[in-house]
ZADREN-96952 format. One record per residue (C-alpha): residue in three letters; x, y, z. Coordinates in steps of 0.001 Angstrom, whole numbers, plus 500000, padded with zeros to 6 digits. Layout:
ZADREN-96952
r	px	py	pz
Ala	X	Y	Z .
...
This chain:
ZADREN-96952
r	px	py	pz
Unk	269918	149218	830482 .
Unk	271266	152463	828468 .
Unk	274062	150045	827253 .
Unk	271731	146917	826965 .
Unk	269631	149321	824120 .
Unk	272440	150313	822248 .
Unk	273457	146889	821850 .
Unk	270360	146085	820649 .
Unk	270240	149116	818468 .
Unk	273745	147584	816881 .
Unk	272512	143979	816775 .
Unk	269094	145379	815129 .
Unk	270511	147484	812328 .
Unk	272942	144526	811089 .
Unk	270123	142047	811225 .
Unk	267911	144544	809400 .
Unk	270505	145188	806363 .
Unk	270494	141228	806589 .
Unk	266702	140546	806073 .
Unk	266675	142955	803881 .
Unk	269136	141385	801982 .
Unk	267245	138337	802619 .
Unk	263994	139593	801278 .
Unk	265728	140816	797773 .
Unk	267449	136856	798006 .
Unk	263731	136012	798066 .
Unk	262097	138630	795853 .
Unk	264739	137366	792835 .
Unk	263952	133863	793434 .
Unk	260370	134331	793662 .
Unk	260567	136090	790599 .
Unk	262837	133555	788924 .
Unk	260789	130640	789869 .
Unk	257416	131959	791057 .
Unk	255447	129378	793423 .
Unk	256161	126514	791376 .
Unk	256865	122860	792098 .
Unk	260413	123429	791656 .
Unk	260738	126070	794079 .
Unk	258920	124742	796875 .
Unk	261259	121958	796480 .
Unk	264120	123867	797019 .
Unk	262264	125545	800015 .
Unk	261387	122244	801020 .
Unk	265256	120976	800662 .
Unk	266314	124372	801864 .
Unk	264352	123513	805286 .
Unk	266050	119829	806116 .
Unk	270031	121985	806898 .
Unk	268553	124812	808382 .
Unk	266301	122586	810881 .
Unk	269357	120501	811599 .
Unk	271158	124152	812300 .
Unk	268864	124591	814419 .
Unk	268785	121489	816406 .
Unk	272846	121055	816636 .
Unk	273661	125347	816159 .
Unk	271611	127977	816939 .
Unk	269246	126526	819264 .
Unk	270680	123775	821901 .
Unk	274428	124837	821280 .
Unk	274422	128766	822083 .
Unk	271890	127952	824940 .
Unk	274429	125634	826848 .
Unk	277699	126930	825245 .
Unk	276982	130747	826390 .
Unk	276263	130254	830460 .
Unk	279411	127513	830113 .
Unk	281973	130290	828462 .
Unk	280762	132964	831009 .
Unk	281674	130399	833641 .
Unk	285086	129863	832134 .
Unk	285742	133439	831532 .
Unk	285522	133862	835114 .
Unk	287197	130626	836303 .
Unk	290060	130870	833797 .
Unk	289933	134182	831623 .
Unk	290130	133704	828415 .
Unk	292932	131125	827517 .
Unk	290254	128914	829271 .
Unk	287011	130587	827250 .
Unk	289109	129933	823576 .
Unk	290236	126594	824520 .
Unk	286302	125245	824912 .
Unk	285671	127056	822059 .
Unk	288310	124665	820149 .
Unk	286985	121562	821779 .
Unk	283513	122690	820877 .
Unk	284207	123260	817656 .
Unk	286422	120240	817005 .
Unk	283534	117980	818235 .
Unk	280898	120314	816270 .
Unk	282380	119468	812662 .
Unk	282908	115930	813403 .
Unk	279052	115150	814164 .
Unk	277723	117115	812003 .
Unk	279977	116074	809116 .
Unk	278924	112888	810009 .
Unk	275148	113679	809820 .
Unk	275638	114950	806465 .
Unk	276965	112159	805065 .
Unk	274273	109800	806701 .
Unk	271600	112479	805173 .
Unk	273143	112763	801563 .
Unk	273354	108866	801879 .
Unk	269581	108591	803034 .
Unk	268252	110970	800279 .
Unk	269950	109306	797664 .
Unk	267400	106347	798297 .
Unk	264227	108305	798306 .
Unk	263166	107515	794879 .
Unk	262715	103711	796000 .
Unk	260678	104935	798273 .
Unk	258549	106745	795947 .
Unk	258166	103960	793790 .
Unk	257021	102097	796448 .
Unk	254533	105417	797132 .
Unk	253238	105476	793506 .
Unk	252452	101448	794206 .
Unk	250084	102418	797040 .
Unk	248376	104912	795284 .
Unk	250858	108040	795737 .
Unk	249465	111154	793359 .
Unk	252847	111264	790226 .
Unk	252898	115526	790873 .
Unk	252992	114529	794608 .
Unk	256437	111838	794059 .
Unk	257467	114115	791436 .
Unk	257848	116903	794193 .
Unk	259071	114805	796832 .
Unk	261689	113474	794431 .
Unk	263054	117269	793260 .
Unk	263068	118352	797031 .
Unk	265243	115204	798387 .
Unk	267861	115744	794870 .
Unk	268099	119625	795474 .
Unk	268449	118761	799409 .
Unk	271511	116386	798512 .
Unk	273434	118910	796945 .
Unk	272544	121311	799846 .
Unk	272897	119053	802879 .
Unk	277058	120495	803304 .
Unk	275409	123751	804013 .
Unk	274469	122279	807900 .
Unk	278521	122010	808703 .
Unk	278940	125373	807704 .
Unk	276355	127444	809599 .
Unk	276421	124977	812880 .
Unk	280129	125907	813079 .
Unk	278929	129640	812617 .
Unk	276805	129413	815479 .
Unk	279562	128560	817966 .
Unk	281886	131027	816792 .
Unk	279028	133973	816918 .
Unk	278282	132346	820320 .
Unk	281588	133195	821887 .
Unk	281730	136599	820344 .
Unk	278019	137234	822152 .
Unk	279734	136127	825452 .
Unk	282755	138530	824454 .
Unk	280030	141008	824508 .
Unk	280384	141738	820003 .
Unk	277248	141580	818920 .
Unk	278188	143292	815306 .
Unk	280039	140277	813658 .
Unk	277260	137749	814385 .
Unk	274822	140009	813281 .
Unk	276720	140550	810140 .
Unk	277023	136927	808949 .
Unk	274236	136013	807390 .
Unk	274455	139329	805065 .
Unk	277189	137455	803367 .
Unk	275766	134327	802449 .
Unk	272328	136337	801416 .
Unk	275016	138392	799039 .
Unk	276547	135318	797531 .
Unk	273112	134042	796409 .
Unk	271763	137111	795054 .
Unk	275110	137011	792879 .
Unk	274968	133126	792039 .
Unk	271687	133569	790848 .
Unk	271715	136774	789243 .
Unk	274579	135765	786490 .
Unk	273002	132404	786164 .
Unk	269988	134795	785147 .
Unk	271578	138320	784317 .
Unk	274626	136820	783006 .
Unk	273580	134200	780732 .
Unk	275088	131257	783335 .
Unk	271725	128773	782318 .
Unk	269121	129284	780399 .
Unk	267060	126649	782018 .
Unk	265024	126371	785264 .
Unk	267041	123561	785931 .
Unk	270566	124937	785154 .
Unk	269471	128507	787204 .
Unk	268747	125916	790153 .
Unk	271818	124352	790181 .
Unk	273502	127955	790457 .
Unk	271067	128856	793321 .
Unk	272395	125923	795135 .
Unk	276640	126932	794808 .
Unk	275109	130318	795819 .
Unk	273894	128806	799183 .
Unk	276982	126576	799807 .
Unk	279654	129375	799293 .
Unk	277507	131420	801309 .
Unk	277406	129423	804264 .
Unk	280963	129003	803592 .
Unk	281201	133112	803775 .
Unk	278807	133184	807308 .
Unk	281482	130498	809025 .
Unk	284695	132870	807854 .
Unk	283300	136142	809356 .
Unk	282779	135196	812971 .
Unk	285774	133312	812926 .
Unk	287708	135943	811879 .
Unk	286920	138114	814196 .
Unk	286870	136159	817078 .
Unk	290535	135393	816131 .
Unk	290836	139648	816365 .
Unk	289876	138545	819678 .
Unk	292876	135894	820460 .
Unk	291390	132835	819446 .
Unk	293719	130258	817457 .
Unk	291579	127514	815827 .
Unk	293046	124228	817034 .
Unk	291666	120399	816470 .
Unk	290932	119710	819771 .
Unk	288874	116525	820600 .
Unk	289641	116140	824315 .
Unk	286379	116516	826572 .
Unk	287096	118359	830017 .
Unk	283959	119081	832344 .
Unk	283499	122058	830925 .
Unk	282317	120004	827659 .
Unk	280573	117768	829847 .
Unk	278779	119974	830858 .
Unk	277904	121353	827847 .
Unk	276840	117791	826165 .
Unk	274248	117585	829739 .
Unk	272610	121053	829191 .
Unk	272337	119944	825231 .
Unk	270818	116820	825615 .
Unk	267387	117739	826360 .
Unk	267612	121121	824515 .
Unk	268459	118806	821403 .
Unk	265188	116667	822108 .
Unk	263206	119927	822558 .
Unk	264468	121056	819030 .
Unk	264513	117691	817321 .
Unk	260202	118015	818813 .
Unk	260709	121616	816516 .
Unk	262465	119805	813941 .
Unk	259932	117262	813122 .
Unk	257159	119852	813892 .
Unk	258367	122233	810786 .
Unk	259602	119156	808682 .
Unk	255868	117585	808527 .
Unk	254741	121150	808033 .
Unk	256545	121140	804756 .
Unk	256318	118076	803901 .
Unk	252035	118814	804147 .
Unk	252374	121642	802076 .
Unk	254322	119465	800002 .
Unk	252166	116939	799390 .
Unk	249049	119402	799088 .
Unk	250248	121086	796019 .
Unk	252756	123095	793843 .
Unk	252945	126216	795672 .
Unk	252088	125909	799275 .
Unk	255268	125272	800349 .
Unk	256664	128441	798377 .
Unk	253839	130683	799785 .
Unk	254741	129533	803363 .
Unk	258048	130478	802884 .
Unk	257689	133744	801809 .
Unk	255234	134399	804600 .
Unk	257736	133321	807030 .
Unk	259863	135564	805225 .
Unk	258265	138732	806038 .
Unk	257554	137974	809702 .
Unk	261091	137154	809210 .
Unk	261787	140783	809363 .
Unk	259875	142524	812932 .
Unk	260668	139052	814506 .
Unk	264866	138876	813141 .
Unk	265079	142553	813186 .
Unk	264255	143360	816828 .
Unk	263022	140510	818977 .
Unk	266053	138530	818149 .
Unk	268216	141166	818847 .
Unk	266444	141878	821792 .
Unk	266949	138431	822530 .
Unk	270820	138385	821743 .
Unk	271587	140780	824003 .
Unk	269128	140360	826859 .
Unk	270447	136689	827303 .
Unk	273731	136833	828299 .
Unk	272269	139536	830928 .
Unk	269839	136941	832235 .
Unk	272373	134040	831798 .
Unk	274961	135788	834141 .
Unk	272015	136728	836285 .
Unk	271293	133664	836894 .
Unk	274251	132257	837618 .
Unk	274823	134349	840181 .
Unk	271469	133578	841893 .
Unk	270332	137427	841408 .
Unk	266675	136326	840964 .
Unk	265498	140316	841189 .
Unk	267627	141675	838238 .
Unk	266977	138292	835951 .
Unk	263070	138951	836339 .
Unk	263658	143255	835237 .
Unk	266051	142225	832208 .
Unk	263389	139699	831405 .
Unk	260339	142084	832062 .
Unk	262399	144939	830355 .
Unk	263193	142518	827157 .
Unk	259585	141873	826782 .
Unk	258099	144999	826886 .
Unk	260519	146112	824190 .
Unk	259485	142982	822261 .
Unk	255887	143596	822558 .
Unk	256362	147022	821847 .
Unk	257683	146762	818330 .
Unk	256147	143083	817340 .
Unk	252494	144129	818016 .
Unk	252527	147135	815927 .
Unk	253816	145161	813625 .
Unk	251582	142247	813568 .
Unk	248618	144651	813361 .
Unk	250344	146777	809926 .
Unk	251236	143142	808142 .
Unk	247634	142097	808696 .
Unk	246316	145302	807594 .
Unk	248620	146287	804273 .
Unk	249014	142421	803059 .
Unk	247871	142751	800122 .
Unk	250295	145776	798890 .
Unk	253038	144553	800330 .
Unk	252802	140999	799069 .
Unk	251742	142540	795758 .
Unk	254569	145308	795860 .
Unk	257446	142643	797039 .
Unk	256894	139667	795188 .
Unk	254464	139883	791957 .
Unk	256614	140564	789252 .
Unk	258183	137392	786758 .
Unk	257029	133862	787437 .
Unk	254864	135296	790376 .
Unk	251424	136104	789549 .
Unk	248075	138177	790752 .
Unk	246994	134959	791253 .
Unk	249903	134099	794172 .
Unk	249519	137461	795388 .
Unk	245935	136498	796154 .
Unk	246771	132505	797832 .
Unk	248971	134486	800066 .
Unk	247353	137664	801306 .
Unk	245270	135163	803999 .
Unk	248188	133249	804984 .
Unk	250013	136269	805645 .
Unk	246877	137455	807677 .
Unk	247046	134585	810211 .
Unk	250757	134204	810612 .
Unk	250554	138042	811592 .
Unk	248458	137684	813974 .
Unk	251064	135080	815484 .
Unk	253556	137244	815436 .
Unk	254227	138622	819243 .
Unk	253557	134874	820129 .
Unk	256687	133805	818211 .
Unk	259127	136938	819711 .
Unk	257418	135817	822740 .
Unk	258789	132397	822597 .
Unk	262013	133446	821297 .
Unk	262826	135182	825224 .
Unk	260916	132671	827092 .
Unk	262950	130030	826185 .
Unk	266283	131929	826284 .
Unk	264620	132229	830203 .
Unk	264450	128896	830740 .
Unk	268088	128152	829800 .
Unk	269719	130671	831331 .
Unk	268905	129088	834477 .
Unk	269884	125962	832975 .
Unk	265913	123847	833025 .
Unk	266038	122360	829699 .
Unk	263476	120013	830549 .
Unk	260516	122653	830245 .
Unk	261131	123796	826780 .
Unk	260731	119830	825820 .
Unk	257285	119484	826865 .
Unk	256600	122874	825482 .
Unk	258005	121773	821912 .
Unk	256556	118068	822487 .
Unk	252841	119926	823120 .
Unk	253098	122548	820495 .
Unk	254058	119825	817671 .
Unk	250959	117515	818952 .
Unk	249103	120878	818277 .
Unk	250144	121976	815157 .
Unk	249927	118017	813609 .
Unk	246488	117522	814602 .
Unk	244830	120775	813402 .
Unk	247073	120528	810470 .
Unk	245454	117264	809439 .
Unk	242052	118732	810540 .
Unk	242119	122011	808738 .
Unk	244183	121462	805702 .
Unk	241106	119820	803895 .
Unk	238823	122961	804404 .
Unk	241682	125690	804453 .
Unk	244105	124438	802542 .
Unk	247526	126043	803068 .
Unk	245388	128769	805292 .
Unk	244992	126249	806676 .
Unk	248546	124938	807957 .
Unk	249596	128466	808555 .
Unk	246087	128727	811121 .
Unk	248037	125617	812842 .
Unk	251211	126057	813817 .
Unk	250012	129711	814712 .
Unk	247961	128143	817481 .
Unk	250719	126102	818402 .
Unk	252875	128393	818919 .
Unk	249976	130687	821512 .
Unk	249761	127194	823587 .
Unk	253446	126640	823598 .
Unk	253977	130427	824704 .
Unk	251281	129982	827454 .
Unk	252847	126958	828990 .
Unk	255980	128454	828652 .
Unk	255119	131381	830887 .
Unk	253034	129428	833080 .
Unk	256132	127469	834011 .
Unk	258268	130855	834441 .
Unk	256038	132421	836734 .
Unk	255455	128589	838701 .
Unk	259608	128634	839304 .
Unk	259884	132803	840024 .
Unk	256998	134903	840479 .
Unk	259081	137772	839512 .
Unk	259056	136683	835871 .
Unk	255530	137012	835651 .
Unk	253360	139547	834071 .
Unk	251454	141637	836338 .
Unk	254102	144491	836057 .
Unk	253696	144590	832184 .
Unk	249929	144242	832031 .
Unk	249159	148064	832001 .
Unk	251966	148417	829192 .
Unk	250309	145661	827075 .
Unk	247319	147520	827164 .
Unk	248738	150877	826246 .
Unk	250477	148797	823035 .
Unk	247455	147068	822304 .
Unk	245419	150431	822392 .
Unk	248014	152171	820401 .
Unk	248501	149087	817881 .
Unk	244454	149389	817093 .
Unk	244318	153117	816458 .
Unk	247231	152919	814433 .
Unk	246000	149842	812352 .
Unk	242632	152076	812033 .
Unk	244842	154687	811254 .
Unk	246676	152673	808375 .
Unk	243908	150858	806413 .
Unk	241692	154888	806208 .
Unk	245310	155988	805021 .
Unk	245612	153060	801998 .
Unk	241944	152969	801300 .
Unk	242369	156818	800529 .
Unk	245189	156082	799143 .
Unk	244486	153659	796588 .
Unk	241478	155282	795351 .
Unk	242997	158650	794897 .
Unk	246131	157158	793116 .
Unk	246439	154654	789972 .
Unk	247669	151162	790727 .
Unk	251783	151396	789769 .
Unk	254747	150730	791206 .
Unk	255490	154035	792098 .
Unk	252808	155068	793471 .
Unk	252303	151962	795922 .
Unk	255618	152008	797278 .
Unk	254696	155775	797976 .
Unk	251865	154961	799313 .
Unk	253461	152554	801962 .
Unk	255962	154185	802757 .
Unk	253826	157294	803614 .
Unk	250841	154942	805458 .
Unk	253802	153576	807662 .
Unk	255265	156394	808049 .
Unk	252386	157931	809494 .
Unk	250981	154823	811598 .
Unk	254627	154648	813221 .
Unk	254369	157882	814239 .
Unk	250891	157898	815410 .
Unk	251671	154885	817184 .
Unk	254767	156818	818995 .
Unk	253112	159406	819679 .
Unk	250601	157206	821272 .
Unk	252492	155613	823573 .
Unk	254623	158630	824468 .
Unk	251601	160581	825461 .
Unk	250102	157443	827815 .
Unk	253669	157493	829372 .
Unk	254564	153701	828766 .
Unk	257474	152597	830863 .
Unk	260814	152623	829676 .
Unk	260696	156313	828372 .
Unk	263588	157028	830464 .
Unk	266069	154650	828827 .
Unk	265166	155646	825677 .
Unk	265871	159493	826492 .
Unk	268965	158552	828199 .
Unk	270143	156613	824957 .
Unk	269129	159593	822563 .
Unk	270562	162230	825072 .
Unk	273962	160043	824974 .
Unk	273517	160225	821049 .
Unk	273030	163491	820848 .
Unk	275768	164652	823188 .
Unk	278405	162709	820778 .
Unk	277783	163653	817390 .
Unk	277213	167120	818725 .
């Protein structure tokens, strides 16, 4: 487990210079464009690549592709591993070049349909949106090749056990848009909203380009020759059958977050915008730490499993968990509590007003609260397919998307785009409560009756520490005037001290897992000593 945490520690500090990264990428284009029509278009375009990612990359590929590898790495070292990885990859770029030439095809006929729309009584602000987002997602739409082909390279370095590189990846393509961007703004590139748009798009593309190059590159360090390999050998086979319902569990995800958008869309200028940065920020606990806790417990679980060992998959999954719940609790809790400031501190500055600050302080309330749900999901299913059932995560995804559209059309009316987030929040609680339900019906060792006691430890800590926090800013902000300065002082001394109140905590009521942790900083300590 010593080694399983300092993974983690590595995967967690690369993804954190990443988000970070990605929360400047966000902070400049929020400023650039504020939460107007034209950027939730772009959010909105931004979406349809990354969802397809998602469907053909990160999600259903890396599931079946990782168990596979570790089987060939074992059958036939790793001349067999790299030469799946080729076939994989060959078949990879031909589908989804394909799908982006379909898409760029099928979006270049969207403003019939909007004519058609405006006929039947479609708002003009609501077609002119919906016309923006399908142009912007046009030029965009290459994008999908680029980061789906990223996926399976960082998927074979994860089975190589290199965690860094994949990690690493997206830092790249977050750097390339900052700098697109910047001289379109900075450097006099366009002087229009329009023209800076178009540069925010050639950002994107070259940076997916950039998050393809790095994981290939090293896994070539590794041995790997790329090669244009279309053959299909059981291994691939058996990689297409462990995809196929994965892919209809994630296309279930894909339509779920597409009529999201496409809600906020139609609702009005900024929703869309607001949503994104909210997912933005929960971007960072979730991507920081239960992803990488995630990334490193799976191929732990995966091998596990394939070996039958049903004892050690249930501790790396317990063990996994608690250090999710650990860190995404607290967190949840300090978002909820300091959203204001931090919305106010991150975002409201240019084109972004006190009056966006103030549409998004609630949405970032609810989402928070969803929070350890979502990191929750993020294992659970990574449980599932390491012991290859694929067919449980579909009616999970199928349930949580019936959710999420019917209290979206219910409570977008009253709530507005409070109201969408309140939605797929719930969503996701039922789809992580089937989810486990399931776990603990197939192995009673992956339930929860050996965390409970730690849950309430982190739940008691989590409270005093959010009580701690909001006395610590209300003191604060009263003592101190309202600048810059002062509230990122502020924060970073009312975090500061709820972390370590909350450490404290939880050290003193002895939470389990202690004894890793020492072990880890002992190790540490011993070799920079």
């Amino acid at each position: 487990m010593s080694k399983s945490l300092k993974n983690i520690s590595v995967v967690a500090s690369a993804t954190m210079v990443s988000r970070v990264l990605g929360l400047g990428r966000d902070m400049l284009v929020t400023a650039v464009f504020g939460a107007s029509a034209l950027a939730s278009a772009f959010y909105t375009a931004f979406t349809l690549p990354n969802l397809f990612r998602r469907l053909l990359g990160e999600g259903a590929l890396t599931a079946a592709l990782v168990p596979t590898l570790h089987e060939e790495l074992k059958a036939r070292e790793r001349a067999g591993a790299f030469k799946l990885v080729n076939q994989v990859a060959s078949w990879l770029f031909v589908v989804t070049g394909a799908l982006v030439a379909v898409m760029m095809v099928a979006l270049s006929q969207v403003s019939g349909l909007l004519a058609l729309g405006r006929h039947w009584g479609m708002e003009a602000d609501t077609a002119r949106r919906f016309l923006e987002a399908a142009d912007l997602a046009i030029l965009l739409f290459p994008y999908l090749v680029f980061v789906c082909m990223a996926a399976a390279f960082s998927a074979a370095l994860q089975t190589l056990q290199r965690f860094l590189e994949p990690a690493l990846s997206p830092i790249w393509g977050n750097l390339s848009i900052i700098a697109f961007l910047g001289g379109a703004v900075y450097g006099g590139w366009a002087a229009t909203p329009e023209g800076r748009m178009l540069w925010l798009c050639a950002g994107t593309l070259v940076g997916g380009f950039l998050q393809m190059a790095v994981p290939a590159g090293a896994l070539m360090r590794e041995g790997w020759r790329p090669r244009f390999d279309l053959s299909s050998g059981e291994a691939v086979r058996q990689i297409v059958r462990l995809m196929g319902p994965m892919v209809f569990s994630s296309a279930v995800y894909l339509i779920n977050m597409a009529v999201s958008r496409l809600i906020g869309l139609s609702l009005n200028d900024s929703a869309v915008t607001v949503l994104n940065l909210t997912t933005r920020l929960m971007e960072l606990p979730i991507g920081v730490f239960a992803i990488a806790v995630s990334t490193v417990i799976f191929p732990l679980i995966a091998k596990a499993a394939a070996a039958g060992d049903w004892t050690n998959l249930g501790n790396y999954y317990r063990k996994g968990m608690r250090l999710i719940l650990v860190i995404n609790v607290p967190a949840a809790i300090g978002l909820a509590a300091l959203a204001t400031p931090i919305i106010r501190l991150l975002f409201q500055r240019g084109e972004f007003g006190a009056g966006d600050t103030a549409l998004m302080q609630p949405v970032l309330a609810v989402c928070a609260v969803g929070l350890p749900f979502l990191s929750f999901v993020n294992l659970a299913l990574r449980a599932f397919y390491a012991q290859k059932d694929t067919a449980t995560p579909v009616r999970a995804a199928v349930l949580s998307f019936i959710v999420n559209l019917g209290l979206s059309v219910v409570l977008m009316g009253p709530l507005g785009t409070v109201g969408l987030a309140l939605a797929s929040n719930l969503a996701v609680v039922v789809q992580a409560a089937y989810l486990q339900w399931h776990l603990v019906r197939k192995h009673a060792g992956l339930g929860f009756s050996h965390l409970v006691r730690d849950l309430a430890k982190v739940l008691g800590a989590g409270l005093v520490m959010g009580g701690v926090v909001v006395a610590g800013w209300r003191l604060w902000s009263h003592a101190m005037p309202v600048t810059r300065l002062t509230e990122i002082l502020g924060l970073a001394l009312v975090i500061s001290g709820g972390a370590a109140v909350y450490g404290a905590l939880l050290w003193m009521l002895k939470i389990e897992g202690r004894a890793d942790l020492v072990a880890v900083a002992t190790k540490l300590r011993a070799k920079f000593s």
